[in-house]
Chimera marker file (.cmm) of the C-alpha trace (Angstrom):
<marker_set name="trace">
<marker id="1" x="-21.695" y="19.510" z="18.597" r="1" g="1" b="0" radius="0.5"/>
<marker id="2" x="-19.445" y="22.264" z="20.376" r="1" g="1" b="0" radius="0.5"/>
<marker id="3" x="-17.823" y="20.115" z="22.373" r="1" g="1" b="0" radius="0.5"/>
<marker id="4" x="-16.460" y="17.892" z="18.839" r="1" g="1" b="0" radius="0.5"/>
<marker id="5" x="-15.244" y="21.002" z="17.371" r="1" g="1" b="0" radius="0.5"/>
<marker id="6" x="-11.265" y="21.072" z="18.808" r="1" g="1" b="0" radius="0.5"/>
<marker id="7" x="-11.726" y="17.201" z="18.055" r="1" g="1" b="0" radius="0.5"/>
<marker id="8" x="-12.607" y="18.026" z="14.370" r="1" g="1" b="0" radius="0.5"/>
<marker id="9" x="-10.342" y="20.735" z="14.193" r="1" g="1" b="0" radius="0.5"/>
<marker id="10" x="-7.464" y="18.334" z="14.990" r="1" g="1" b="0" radius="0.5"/>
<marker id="11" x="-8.528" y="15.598" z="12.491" r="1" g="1" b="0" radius="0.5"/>
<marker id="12" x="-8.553" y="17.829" z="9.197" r="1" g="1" b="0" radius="0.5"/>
<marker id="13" x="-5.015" y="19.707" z="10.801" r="1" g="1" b="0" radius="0.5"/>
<marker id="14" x="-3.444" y="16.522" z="10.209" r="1" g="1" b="0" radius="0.5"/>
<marker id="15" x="-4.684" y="15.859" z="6.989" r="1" g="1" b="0" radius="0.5"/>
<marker id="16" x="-3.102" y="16.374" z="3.624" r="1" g="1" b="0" radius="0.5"/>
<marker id="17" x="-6.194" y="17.274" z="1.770" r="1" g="1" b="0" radius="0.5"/>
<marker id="18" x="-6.094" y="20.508" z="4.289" r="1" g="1" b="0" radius="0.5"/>
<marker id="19" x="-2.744" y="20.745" z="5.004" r="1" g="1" b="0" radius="0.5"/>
<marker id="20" x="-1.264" y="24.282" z="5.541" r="1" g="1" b="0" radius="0.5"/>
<marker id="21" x="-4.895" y="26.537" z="5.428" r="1" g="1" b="0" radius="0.5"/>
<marker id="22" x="-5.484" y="28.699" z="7.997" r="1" g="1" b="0" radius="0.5"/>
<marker id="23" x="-7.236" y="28.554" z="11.261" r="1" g="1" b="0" radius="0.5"/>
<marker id="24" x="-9.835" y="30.615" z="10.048" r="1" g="1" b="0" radius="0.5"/>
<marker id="25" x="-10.601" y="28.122" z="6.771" r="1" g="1" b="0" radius="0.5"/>
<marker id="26" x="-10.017" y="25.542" z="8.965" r="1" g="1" b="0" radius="0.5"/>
<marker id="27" x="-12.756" y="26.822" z="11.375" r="1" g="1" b="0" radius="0.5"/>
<marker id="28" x="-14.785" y="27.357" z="8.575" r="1" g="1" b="0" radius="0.5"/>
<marker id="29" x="-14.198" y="23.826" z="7.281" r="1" g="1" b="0" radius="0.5"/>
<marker id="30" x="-15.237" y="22.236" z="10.981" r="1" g="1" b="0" radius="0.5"/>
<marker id="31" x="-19.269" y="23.970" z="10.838" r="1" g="1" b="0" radius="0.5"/>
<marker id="32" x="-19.243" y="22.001" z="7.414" r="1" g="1" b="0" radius="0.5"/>
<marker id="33" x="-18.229" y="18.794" z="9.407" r="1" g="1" b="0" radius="0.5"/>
<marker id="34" x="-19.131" y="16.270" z="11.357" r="1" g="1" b="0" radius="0.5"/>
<marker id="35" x="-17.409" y="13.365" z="13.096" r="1" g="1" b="0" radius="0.5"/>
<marker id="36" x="-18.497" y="9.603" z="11.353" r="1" g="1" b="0" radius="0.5"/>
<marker id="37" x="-17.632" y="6.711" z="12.709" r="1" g="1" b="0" radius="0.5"/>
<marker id="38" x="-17.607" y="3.104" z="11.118" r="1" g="1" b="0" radius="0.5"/>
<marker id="39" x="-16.646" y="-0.245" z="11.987" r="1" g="1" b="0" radius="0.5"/>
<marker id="40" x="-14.771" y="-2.757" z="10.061" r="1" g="1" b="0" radius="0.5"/>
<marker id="41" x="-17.125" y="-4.043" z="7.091" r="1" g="1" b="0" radius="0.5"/>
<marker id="42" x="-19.559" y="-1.559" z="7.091" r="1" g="1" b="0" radius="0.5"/>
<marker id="43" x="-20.751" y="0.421" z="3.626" r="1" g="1" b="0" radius="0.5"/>
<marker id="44" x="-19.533" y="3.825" z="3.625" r="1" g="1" b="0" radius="0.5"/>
<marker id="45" x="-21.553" y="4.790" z="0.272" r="1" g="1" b="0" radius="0.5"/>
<marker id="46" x="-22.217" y="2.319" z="-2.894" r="1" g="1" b="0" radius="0.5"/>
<marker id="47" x="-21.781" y="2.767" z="-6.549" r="1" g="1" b="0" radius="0.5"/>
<marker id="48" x="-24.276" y="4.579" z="-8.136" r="1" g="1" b="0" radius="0.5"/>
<marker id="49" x="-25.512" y="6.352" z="-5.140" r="1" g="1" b="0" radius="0.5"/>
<marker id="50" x="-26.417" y="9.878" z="-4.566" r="1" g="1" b="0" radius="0.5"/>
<marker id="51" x="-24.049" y="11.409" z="-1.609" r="1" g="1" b="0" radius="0.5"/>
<marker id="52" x="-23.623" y="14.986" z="-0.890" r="1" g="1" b="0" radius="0.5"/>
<marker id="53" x="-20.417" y="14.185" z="1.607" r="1" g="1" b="0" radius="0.5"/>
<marker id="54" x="-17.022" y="14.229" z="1.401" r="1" g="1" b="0" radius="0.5"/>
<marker id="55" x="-14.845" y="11.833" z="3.600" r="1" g="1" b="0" radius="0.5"/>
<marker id="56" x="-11.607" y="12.591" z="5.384" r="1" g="1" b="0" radius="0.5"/>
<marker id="57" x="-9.942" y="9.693" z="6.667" r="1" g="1" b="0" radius="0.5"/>
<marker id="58" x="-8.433" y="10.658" z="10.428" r="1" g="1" b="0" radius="0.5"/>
<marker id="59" x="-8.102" y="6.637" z="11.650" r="1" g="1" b="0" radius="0.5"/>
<marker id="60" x="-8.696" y="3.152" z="9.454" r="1" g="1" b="0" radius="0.5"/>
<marker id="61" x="-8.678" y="2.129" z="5.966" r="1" g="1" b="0" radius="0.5"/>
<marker id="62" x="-11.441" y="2.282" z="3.294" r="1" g="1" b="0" radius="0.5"/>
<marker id="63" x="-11.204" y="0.014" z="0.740" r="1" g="1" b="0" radius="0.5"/>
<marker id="64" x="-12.842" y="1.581" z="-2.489" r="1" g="1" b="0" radius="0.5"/>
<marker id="65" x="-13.972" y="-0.910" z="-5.777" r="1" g="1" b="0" radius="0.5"/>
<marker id="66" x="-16.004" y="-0.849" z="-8.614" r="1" g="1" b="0" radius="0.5"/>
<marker id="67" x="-18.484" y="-3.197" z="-10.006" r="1" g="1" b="0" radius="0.5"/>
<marker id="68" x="-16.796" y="-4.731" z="-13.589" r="1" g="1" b="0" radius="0.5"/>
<marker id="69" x="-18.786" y="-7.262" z="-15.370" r="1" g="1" b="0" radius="0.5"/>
<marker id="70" x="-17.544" y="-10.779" z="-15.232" r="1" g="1" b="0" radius="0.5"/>
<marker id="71" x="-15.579" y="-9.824" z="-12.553" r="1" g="1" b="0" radius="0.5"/>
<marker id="72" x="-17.769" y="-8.640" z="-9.468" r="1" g="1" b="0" radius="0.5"/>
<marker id="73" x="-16.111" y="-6.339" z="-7.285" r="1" g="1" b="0" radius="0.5"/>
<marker id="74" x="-12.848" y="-5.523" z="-8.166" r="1" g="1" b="0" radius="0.5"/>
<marker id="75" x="-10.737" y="-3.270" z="-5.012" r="1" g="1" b="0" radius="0.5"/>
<marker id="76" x="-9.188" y="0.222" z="-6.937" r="1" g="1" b="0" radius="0.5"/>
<marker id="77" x="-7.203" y="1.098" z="-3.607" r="1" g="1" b="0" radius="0.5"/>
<marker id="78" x="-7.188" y="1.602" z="-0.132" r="1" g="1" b="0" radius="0.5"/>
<marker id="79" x="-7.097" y="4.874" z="1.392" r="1" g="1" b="0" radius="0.5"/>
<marker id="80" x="-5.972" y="5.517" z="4.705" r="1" g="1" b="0" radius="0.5"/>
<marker id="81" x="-5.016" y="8.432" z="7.256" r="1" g="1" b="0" radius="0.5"/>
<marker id="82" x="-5.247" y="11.702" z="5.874" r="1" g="1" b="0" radius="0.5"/>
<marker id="83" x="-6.926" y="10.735" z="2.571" r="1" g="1" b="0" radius="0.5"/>
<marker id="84" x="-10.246" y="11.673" z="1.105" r="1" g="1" b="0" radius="0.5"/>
<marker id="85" x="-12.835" y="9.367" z="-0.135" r="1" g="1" b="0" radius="0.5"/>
<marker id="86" x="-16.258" y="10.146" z="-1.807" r="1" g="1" b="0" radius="0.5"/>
<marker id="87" x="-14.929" y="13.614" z="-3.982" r="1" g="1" b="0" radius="0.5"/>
<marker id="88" x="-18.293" y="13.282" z="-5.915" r="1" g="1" b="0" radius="0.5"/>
<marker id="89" x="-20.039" y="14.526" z="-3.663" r="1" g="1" b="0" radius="0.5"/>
<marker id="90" x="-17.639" y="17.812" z="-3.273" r="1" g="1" b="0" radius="0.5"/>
<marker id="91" x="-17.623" y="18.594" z="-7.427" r="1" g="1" b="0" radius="0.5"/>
<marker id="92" x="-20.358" y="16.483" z="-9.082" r="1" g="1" b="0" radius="0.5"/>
<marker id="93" x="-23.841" y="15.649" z="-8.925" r="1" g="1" b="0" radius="0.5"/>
<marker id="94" x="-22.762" y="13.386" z="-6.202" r="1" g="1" b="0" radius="0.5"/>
<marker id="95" x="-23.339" y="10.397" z="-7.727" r="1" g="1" b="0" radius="0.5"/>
<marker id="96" x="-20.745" y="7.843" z="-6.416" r="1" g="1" b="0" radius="0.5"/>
<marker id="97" x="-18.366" y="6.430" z="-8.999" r="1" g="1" b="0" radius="0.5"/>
<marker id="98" x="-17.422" y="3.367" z="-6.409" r="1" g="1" b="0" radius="0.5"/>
<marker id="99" x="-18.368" y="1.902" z="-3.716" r="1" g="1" b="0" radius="0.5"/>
<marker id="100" x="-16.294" y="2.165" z="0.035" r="1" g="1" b="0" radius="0.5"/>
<marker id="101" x="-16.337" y="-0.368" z="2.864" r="1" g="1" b="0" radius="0.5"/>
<marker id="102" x="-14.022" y="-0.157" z="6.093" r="1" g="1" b="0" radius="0.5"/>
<marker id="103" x="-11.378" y="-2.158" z="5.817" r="1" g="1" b="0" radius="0.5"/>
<marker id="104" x="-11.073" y="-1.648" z="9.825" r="1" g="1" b="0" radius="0.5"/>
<marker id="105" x="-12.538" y="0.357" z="12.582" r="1" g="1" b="0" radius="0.5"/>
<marker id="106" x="-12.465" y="3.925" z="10.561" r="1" g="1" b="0" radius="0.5"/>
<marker id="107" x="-13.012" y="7.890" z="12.421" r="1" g="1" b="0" radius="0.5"/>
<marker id="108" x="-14.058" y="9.913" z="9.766" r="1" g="1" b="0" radius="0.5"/>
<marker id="109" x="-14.580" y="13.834" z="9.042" r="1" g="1" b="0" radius="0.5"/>
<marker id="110" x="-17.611" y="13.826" z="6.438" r="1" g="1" b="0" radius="0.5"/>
<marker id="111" x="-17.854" y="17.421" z="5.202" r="1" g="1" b="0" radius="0.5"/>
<marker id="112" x="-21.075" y="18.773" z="3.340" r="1" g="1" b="0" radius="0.5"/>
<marker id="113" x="-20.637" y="19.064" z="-0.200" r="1" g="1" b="0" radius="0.5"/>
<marker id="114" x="-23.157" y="21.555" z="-0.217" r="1" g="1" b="0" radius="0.5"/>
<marker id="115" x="-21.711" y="23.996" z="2.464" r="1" g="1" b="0" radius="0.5"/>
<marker id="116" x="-18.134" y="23.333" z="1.380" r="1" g="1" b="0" radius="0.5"/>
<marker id="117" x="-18.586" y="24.385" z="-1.978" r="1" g="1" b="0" radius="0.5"/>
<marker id="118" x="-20.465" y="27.169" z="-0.578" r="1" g="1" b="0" radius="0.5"/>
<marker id="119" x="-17.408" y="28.230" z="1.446" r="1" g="1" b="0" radius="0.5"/>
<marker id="120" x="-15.485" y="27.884" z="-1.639" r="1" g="1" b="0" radius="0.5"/>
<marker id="121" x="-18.125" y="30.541" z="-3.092" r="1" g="1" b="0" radius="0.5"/>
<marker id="122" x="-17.530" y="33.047" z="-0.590" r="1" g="1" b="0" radius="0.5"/>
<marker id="123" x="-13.097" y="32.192" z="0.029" r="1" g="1" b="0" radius="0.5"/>
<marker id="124" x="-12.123" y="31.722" z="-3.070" r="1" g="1" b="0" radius="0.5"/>
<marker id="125" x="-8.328" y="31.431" z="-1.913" r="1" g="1" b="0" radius="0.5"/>
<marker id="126" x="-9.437" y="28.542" z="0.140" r="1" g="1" b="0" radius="0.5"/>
<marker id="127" x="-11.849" y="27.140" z="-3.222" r="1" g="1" b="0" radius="0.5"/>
<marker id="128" x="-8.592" y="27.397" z="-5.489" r="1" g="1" b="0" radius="0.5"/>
<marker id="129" x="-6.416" y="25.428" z="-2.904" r="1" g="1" b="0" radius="0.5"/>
<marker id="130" x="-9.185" y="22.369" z="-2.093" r="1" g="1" b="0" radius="0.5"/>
<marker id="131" x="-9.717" y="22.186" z="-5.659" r="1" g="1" b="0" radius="0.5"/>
<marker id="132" x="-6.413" y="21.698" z="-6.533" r="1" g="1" b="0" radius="0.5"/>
<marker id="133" x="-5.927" y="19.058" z="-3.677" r="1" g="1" b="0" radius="0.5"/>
<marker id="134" x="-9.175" y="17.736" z="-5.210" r="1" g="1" b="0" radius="0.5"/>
<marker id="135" x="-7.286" y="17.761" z="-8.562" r="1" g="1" b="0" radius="0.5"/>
<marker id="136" x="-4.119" y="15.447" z="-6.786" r="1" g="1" b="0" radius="0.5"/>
<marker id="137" x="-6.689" y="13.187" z="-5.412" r="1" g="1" b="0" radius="0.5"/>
<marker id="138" x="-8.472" y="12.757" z="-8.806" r="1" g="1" b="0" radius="0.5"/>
<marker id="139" x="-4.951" y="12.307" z="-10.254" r="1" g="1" b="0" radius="0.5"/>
<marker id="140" x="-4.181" y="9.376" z="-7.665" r="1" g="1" b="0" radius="0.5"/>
<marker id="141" x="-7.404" y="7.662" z="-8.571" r="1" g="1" b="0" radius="0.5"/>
<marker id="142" x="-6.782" y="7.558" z="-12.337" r="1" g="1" b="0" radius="0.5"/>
<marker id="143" x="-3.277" y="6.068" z="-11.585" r="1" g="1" b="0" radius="0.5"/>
<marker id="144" x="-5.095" y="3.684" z="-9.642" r="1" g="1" b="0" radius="0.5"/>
<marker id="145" x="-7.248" y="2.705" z="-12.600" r="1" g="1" b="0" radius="0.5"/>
<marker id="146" x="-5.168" y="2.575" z="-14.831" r="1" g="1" b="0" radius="0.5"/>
<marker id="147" x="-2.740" y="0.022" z="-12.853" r="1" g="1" b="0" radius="0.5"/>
<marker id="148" x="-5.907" y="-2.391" z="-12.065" r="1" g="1" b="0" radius="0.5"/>
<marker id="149" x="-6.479" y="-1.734" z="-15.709" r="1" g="1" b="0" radius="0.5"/>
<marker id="150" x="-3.144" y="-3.403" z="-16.810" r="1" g="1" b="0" radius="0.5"/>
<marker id="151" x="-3.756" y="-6.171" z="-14.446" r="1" g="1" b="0" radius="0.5"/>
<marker id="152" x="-6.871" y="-6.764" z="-15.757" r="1" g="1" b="0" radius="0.5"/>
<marker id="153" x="-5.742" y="-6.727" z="-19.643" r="1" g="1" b="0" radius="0.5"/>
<marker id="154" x="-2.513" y="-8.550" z="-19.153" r="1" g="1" b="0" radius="0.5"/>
<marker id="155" x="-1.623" y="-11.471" z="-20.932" r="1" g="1" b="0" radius="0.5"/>
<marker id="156" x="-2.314" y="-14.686" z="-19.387" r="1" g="1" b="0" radius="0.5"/>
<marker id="157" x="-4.409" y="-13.095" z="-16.757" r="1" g="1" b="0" radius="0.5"/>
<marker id="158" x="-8.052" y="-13.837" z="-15.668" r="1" g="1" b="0" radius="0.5"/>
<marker id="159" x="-9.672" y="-11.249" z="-17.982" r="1" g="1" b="0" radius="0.5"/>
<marker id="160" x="-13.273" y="-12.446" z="-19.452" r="1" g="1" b="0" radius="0.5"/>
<link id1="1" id2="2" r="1" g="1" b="0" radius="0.2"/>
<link id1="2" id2="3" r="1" g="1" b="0" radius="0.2"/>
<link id1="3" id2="4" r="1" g="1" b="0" radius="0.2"/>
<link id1="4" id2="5" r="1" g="1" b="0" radius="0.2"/>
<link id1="5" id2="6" r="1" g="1" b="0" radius="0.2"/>
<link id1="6" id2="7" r="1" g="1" b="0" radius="0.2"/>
<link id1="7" id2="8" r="1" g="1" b="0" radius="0.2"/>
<link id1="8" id2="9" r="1" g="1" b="0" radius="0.2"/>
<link id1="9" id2="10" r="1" g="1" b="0" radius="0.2"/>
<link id1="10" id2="11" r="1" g="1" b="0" radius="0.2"/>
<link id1="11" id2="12" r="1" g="1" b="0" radius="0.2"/>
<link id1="12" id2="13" r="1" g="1" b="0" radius="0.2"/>
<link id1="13" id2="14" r="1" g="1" b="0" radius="0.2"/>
<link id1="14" id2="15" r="1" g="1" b="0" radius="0.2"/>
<link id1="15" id2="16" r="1" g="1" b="0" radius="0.2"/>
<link id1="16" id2="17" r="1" g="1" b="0" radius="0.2"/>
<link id1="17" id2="18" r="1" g="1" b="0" radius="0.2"/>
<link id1="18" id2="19" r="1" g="1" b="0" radius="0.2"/>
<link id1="19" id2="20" r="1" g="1" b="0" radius="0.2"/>
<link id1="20" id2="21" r="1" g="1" b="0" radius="0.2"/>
<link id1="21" id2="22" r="1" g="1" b="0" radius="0.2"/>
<link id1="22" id2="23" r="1" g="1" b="0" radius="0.2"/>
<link id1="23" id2="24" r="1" g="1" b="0" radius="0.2"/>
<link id1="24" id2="25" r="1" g="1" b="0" radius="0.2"/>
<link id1="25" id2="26" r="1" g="1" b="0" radius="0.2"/>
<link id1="26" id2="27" r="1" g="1" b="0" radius="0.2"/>
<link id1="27" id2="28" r="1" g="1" b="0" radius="0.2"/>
<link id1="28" id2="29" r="1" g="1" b="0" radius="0.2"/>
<link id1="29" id2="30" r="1" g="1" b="0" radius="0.2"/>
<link id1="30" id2="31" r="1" g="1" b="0" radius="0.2"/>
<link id1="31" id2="32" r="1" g="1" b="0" radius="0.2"/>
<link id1="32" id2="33" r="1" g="1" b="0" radius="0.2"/>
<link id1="33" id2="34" r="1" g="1" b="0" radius="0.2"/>
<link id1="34" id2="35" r="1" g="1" b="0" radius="0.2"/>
<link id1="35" id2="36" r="1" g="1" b="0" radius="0.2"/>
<link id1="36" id2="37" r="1" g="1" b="0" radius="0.2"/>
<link id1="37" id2="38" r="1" g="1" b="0" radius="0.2"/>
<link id1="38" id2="39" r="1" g="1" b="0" radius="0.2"/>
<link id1="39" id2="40" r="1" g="1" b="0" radius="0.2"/>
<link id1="40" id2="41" r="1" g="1" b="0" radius="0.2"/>
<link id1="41" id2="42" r="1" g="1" b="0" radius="0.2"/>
<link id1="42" id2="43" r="1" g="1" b="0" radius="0.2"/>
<link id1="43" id2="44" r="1" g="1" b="0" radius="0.2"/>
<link id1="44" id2="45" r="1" g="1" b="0" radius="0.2"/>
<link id1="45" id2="46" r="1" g="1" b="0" radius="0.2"/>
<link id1="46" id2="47" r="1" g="1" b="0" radius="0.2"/>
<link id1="47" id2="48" r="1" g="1" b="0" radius="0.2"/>
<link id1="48" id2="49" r="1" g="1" b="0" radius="0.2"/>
<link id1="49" id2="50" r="1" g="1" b="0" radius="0.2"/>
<link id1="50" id2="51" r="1" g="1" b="0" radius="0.2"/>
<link id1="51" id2="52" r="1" g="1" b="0" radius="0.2"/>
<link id1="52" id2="53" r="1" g="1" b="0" radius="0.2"/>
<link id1="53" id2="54" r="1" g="1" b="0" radius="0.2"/>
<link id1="54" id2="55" r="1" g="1" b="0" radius="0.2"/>
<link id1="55" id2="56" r="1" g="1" b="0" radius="0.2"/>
<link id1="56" id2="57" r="1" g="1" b="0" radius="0.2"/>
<link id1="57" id2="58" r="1" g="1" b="0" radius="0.2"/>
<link id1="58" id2="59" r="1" g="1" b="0" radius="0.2"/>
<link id1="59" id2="60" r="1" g="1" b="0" radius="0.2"/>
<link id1="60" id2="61" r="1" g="1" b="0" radius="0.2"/>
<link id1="61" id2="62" r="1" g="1" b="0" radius="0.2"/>
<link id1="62" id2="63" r="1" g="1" b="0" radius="0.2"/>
<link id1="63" id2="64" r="1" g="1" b="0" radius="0.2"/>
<link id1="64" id2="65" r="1" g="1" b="0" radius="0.2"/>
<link id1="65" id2="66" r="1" g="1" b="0" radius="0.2"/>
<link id1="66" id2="67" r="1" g="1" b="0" radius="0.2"/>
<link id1="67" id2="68" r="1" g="1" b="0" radius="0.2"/>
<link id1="68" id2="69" r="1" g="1" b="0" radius="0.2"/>
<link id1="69" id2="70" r="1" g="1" b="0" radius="0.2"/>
<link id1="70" id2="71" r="1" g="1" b="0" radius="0.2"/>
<link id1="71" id2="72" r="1" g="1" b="0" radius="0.2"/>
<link id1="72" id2="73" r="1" g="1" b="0" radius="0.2"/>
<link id1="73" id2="74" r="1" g="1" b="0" radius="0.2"/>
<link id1="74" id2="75" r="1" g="1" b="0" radius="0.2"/>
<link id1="75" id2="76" r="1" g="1" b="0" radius="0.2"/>
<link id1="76" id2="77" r="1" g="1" b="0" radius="0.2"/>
<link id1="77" id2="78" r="1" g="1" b="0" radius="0.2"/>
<link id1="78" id2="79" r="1" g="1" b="0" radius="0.2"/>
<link id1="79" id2="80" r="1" g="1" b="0" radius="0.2"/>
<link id1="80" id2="81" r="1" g="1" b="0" radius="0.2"/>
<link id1="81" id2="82" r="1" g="1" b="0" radius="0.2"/>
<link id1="82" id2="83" r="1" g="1" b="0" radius="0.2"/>
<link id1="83" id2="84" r="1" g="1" b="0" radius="0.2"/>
<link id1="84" id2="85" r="1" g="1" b="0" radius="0.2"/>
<link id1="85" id2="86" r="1" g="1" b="0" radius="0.2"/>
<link id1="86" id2="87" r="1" g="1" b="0" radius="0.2"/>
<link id1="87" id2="88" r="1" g="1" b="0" radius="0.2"/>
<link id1="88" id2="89" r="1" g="1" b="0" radius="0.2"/>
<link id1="89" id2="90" r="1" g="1" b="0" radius="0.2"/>
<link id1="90" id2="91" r="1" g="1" b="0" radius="0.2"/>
<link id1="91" id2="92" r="1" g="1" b="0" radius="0.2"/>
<link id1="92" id2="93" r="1" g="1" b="0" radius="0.2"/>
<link id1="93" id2="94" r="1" g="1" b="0" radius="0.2"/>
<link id1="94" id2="95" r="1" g="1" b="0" radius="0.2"/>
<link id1="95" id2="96" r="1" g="1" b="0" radius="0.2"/>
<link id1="96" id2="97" r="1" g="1" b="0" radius="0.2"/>
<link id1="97" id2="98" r="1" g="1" b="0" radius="0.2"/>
<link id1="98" id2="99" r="1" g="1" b="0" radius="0.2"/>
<link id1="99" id2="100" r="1" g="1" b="0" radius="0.2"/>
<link id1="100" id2="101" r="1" g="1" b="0" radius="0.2"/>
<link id1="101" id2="102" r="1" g="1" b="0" radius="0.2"/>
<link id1="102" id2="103" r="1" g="1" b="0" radius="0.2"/>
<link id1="103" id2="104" r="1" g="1" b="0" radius="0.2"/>
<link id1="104" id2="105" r="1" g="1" b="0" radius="0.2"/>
<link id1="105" id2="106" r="1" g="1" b="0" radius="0.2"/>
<link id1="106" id2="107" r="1" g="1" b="0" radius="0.2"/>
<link id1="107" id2="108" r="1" g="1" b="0" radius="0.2"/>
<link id1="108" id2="109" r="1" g="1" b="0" radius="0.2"/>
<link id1="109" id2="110" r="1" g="1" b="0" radius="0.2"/>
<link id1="110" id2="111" r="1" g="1" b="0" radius="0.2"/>
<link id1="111" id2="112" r="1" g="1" b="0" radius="0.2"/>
<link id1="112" id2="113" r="1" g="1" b="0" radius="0.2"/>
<link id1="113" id2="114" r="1" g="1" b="0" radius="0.2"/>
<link id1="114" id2="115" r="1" g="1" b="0" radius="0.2"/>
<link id1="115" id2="116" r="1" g="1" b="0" radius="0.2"/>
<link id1="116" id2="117" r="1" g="1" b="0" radius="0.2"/>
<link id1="117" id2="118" r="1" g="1" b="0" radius="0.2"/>
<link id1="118" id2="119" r="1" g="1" b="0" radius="0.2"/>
<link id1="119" id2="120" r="1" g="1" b="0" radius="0.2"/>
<link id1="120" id2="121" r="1" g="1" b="0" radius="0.2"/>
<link id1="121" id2="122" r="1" g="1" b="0" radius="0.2"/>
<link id1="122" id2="123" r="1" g="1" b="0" radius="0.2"/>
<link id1="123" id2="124" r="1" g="1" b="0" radius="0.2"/>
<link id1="124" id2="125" r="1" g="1" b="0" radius="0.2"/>
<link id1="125" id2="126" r="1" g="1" b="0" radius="0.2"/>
<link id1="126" id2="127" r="1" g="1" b="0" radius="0.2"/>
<link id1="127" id2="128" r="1" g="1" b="0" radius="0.2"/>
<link id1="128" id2="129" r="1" g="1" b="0" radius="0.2"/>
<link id1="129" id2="130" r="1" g="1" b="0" radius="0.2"/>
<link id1="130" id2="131" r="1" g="1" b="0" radius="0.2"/>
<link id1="131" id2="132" r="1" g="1" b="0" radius="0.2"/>
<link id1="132" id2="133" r="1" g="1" b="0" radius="0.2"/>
<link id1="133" id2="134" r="1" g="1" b="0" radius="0.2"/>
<link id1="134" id2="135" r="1" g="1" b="0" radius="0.2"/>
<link id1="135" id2="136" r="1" g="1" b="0" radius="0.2"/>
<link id1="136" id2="137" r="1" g="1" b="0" radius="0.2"/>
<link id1="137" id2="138" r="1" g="1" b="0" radius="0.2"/>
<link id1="138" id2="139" r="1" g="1" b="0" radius="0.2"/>
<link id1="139" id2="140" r="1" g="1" b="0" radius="0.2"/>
<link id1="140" id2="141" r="1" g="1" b="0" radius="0.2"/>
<link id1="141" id2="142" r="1" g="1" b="0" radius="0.2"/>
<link id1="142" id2="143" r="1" g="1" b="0" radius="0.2"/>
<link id1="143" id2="144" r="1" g="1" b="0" radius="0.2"/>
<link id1="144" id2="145" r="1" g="1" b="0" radius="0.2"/>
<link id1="145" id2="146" r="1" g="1" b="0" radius="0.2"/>
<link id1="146" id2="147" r="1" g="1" b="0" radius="0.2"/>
<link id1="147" id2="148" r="1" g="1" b="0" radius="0.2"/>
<link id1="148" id2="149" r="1" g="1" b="0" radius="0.2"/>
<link id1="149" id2="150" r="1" g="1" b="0" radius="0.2"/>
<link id1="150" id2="151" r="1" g="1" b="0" radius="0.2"/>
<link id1="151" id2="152" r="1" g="1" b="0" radius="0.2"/>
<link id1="152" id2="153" r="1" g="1" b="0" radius="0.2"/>
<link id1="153" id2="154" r="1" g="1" b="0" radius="0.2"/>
<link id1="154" id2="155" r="1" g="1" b="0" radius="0.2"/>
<link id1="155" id2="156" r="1" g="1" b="0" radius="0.2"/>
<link id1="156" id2="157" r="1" g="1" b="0" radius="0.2"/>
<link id1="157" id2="158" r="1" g="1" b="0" radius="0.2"/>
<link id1="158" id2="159" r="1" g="1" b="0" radius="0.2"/>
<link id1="159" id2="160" r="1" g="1" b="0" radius="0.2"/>
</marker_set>
């Protein structure tokens, strides 16, 4: 895995959920990593599910939706390039709140839950910054919800 590590290091430089730490909390960021790779279609993590890791997007799109009754699977977003999917697993029990599929060929850092929040534990400079880009992400989500939640309730539209 030595040889990944400049290739890791690269992919969370460029990302906006770890844009402007260090190189040291970066380093310390890439021993909690590991580089994922999916192709278009495949199931990142489902609804429901237990997952300890967290997902930075370096290439691709994940499409993330949630099960609604009468509706089936209804898409939230899509993230792409720089964004993080699967947050539960960084704060929570790590229970998924929705389920991600590639949209298209995807790179992925996944970073352990477990050994991030550790790292968090022992910086807490670099704890107080992820969880506040943690907090932006959350932020984004609810705005998501809340516009597939006007679509959903609108009047005249397909809502059972």
């Amino acid at each position: 895995m030595i040889h990944q590590q400049p290739n890791i290091l690269k992919m969370l430089s460029e990302s906006r959920f770890t844009e402007n730490l260090n190189n040291q909390q970066l380093q310390s960021l890439c021993r909690a990593s590991r580089v994922h790779s999916l192709p278009a279609g495949t199931i990142l993590f489902q609804e429901g599910e237990l997952e300890d890791e967290v997902f930075v997007i370096s290439s691709g799109h994940v499409r993330l939706s949630m099960s609604v009754p009468g509706r089936g699977n209804v898409v939230l977003l899509t993230s792409g390039p720089g964004d993080l999917v699967g947050w539960s697993g960084l704060i929570s029990d790590g229970r998924m709140t929705a389920t991600a599929v590639a949209a298209d060929d995807c790179v992925l850092v996944a970073l352990s839950g477990k050994r991030v929040r550790e790292l968090c534990e022992t910086d807490p400079q670099l704890g107080y910054v992820l969880m506040i880009r943690l907090a932006r992400v959350l932020s984004q989500r609810i705005l998501a919800t809340r516009l597939q939640l006007l679509d959903l309730f609108r009047p005249g539209g397909d809502s059972r």
